[in-house]
VOKE-620032 format. One record per residue (C-alpha): x negated, y, z; residue in three letters. Coordinates in pm, whole numbers, plus 32768, in hexadecimal, padded with zeros to 4 digits. Each point is the difference from the previous one (the first is absolute). Layout:
% VOKE-620032
XYZALA
...
END
This chain:
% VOKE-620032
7364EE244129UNK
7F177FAA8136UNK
7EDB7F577FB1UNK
7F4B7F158126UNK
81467FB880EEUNK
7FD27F2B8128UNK
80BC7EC58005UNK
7FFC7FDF8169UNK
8170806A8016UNK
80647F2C7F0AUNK
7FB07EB18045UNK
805C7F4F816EUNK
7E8C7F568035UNK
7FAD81B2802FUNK
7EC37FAB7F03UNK
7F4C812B7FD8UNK
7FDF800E7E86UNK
803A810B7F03UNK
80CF7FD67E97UNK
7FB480D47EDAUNK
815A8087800FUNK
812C7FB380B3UNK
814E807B7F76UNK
81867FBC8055UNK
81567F6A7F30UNK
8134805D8081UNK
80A27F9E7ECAUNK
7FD47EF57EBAUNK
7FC2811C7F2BUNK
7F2E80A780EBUNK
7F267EE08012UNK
7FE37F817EA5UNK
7F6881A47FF2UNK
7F247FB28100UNK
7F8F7ECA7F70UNK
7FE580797E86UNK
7F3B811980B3UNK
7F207F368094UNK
7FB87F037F1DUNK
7F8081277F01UNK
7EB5800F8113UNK
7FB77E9E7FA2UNK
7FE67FA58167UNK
809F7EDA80BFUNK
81568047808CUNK
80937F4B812CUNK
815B80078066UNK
8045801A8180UNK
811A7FDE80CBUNK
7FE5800B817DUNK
7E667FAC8004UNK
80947EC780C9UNK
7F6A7EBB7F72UNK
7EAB80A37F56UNK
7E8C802F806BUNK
7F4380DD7F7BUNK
7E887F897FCCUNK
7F6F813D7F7FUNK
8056814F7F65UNK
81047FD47EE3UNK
7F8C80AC7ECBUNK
8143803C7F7CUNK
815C809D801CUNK
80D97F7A812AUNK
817F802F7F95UNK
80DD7FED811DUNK
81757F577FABUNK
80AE80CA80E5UNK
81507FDF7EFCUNK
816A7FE8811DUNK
81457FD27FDBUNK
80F67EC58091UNK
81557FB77F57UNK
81187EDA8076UNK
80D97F387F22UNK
80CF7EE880C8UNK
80E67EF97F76UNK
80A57EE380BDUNK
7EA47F5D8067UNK
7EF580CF802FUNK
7F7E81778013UNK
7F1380657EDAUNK
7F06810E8054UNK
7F2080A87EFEUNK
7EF8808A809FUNK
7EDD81057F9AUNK
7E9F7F5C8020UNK
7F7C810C80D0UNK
81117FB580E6UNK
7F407F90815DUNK
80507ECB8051UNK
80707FDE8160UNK
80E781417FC4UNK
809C7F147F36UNK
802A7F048100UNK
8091810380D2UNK
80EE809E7F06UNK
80AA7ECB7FBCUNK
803A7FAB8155UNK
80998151803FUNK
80F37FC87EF7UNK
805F7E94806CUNK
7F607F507EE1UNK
7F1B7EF280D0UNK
7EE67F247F3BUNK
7EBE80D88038UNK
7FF07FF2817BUNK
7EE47EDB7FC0UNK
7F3C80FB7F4EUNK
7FFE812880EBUNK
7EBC80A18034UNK
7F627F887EB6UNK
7F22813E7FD7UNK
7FE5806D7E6DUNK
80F480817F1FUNK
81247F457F3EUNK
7F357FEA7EA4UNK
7EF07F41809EUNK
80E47EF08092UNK
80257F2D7ED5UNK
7E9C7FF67FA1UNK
7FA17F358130UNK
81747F698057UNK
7FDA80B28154UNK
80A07F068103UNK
800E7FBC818FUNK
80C77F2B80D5UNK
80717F007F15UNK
808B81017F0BUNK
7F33808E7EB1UNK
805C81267F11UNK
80517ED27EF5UNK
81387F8D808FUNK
80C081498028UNK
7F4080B07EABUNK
80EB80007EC0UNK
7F0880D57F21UNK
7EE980F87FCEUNK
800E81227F03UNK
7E7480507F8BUNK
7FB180F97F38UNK
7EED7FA77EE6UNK
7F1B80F6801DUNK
7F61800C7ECBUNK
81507FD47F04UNK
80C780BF810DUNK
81147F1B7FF4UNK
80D27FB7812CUNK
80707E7C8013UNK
80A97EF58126UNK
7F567EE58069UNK
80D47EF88086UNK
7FAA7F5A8142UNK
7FD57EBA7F6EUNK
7F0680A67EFCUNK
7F4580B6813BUNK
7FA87E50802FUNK
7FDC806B814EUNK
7F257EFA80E8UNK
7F91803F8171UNK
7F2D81477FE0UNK
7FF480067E8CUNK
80E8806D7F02UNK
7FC680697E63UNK
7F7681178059UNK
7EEB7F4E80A3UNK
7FB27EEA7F3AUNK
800F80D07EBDUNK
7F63813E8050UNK
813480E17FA2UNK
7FAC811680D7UNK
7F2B80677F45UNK
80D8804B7F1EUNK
813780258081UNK
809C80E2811AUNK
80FD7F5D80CFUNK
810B811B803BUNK
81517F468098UNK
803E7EB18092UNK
814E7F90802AUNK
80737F1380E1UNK
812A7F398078UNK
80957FCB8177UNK
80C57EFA8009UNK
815E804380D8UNK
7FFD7EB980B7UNK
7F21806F80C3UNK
7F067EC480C1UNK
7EFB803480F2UNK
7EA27F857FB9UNK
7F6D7F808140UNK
7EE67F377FC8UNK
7ED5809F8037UNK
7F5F8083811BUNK
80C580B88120UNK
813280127F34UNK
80267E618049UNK
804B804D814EUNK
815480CC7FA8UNK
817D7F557FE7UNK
801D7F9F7EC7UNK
819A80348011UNK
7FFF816780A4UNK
7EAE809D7FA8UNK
804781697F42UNK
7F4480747ECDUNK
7F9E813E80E1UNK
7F867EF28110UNK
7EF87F627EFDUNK
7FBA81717F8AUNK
7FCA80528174UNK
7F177E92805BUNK
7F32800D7EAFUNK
7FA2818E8076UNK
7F9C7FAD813AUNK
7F677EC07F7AUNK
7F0B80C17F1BUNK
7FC3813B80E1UNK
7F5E7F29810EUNK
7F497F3B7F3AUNK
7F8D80FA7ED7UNK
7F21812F8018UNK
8099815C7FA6UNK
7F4E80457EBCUNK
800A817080B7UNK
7F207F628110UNK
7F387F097F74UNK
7FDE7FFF7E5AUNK
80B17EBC7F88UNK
80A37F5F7EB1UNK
80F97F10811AUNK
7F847E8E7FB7UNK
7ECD7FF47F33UNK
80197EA87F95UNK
80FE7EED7F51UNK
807D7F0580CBUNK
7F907ED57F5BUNK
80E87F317F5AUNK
7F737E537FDCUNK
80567ECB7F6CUNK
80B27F3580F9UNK
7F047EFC801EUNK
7F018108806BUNK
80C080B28112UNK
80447EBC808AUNK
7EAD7F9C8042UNK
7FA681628081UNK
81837FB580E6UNK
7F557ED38085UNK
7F0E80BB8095UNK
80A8812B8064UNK
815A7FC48044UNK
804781508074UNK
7FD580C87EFAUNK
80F1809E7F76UNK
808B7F997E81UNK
812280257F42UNK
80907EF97EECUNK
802580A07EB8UNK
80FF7FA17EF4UNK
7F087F707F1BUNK
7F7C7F038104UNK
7F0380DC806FUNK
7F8580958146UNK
7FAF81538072UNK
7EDE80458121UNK
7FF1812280BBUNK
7EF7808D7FBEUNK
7FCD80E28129UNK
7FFF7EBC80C0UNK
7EF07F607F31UNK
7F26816C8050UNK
80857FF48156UNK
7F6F7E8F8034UNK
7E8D80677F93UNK
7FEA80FB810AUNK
800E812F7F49UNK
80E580CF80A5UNK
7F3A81638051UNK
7EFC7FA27F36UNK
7F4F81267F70UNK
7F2680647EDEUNK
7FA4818B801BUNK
815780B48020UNK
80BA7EC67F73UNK
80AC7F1680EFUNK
80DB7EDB7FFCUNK
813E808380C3UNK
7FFE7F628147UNK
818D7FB28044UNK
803D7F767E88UNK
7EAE7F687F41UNK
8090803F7EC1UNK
7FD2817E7FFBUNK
7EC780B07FD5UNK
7FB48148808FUNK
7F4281137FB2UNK
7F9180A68176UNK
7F5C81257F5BUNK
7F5380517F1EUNK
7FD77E997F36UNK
7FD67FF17E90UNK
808D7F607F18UNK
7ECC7EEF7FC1UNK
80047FEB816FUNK
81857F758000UNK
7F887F327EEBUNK
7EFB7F68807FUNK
80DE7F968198UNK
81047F687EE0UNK
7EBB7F557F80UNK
7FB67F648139UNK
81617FB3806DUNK
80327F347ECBUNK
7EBB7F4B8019UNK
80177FD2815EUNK
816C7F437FE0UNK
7F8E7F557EE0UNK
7ED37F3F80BAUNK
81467F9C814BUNK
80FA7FC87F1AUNK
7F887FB87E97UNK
80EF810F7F7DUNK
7F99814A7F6FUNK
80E380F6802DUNK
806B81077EDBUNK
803B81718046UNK
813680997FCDUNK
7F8481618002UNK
7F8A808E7EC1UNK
7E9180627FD5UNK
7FBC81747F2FUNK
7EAA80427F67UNK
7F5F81307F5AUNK
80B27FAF7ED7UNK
81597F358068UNK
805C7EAD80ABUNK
7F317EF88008UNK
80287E898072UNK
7FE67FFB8176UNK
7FB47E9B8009UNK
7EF0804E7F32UNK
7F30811480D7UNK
80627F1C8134UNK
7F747ED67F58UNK
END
């Protein structure tokens, strides 16, 4: 077993850290091994997928397991296709395979970077569409009983960006190691964000929205191959009515979107946008300069120095806009996560 591997590869901000020990799962036995293994060192262990939605403050101390566990199955009935699907699955793959074999629902999604396990945790969604309304389950594996169970998506109590597994902590315990989820047959369109409001609503293809929602996020997002990235580093806020119609009297042209509960949701890369920060730069860290909402890491920026651009982003839109933004990536320390609101507070 390696000691002192570079994380660099691993996560898609390219922060140049080290872990204790970095090892691989290709299977559920394999990695409740790998875990018992680990956990016998009485160090912290982290569970990674696709390095997508992380940032790495410092060195981890501890082991870094990699879910890389595969497989996709299909069940269909009358109304829908049912796919199981591994958690170390990638993501947009997904989006692709599904397309290929005429099963449309995902093409909203495409170019989501991460793996299929870490979809739930956050209740990845774009363009109007989030992993909540096509999930039916997710099979975890507790780690410490090494029993395998199903959570149903009503117990995920999925919420925008959250889910369980946030609120509660469970990774920590658990391994996520299959999501299943169901694509409806009547197919519909969802047009209501962004480009995709500009296509016919009565002959638009799922392989049109795949092909808009690509192009979409390739212009506007950095290649985490280019320029290190986690995609949008922020939530877009969601306010009380009231609120976001005192901040709509002022600036009618922002973009929002009603939610069910009453709701409405900012966009947050227009609240960033509007407080000049596009290009902005701290060190190697930069606020992208075609979509505010992604921070980049030019070089060689650390981890504190990504930290401390979100710092000023947040305080910057809180003293236009009275709103403080929360992140949506996830912040490692030394010894495991820690709350990213607080080190940005």
């Amino acid at each position: 077993m390696t000691h002192n591997v570079a994380l660099k590869p691993l996560n898609t901000f390219a922060i140049d850290v080290l872990a204790h020990h970095v090892v691989t799962a290709h299977t559920e036995a394999e990695l409740l091994m790998l875990w018992r293994q680990a956990n016998k060192e009485n160090r912290p262990i982290l569970l990674l997928g696709g390095g997508s939605n992380v940032l790495f403050l410092e060195s981890y101390s501890g082991t870094v397991l990699l879910n890389r566990v595969k497989g996709i199955t299909i069940n269909e009935d009358n109304e829908a296709w049912h796919l199981h699907v591994g958690a170390g699955e990638i993501w947009h793959e997904l989006v692709i395979y599904s397309l290929k074999r005429q099963m449309p629902g995902l093409e909203n999604l495409a170019l989501i970077p991460g793996c299929v396990g870490s979809a739930p945790i956050q209740n990845i969604g774009a363009y109007g569409v989030e992993l909540q309304q096509l999930c039916e389950y997710v099979d975890i594996l507790q780690l410490k009983t090494e029993k395998k169970s199903r959570i149903s998506a009503t117990e995920c109590q999925f919420s925008y960006r959250k889910s369980i597994f946030v609120k509660h902590h469970l990774r920590h315990d658990y391994a996520i190691v299959a999501v299943g989820l169901r694509l409806r047959k009547t197919w519909k369109p969802v047009l209501s964000h962004g480009d995709l409001t500009k296509l016919d609503l009565h002959s638009v293809t799922p392989r049109q929205i795949f092909d808009a929602v690509c192009t979409t996020r390739r212009n506007k997002l950095p290649d985490p191959a280019m320029a290190g990235n986690a995609g949008s580093f922020f939530k877009n806020p969601v306010l009380k009515a009231k609120t976001a119609n005192q901040l709509l009297t002022h600036y009618p042209d922002a973009p929002h979107y009603l939610q069910p509960d009453g709701r409405v949701k900012l966009a947050a890369g227009w609240l960033i946008d509007h407080c000049k920060l596009k290009g902005y730069q701290l060190g190697d860290a930069v606020v992208h300069d075609k979509q505010a909402l992604v921070l980049i890491n030019i070089g060689q920026a650390t981890g504190d120095e990504i930290a401390a651009l979100a710092r000023y982003v947040r305080r910057q839109v809180a003293k236009k806009f009275a709103i403080w933004l929360e992140p949506e990536v996830r912040f490692i320390a030394s010894q495991g996560e820690v709350d990213a609101i607080g080190v940005l507070s």
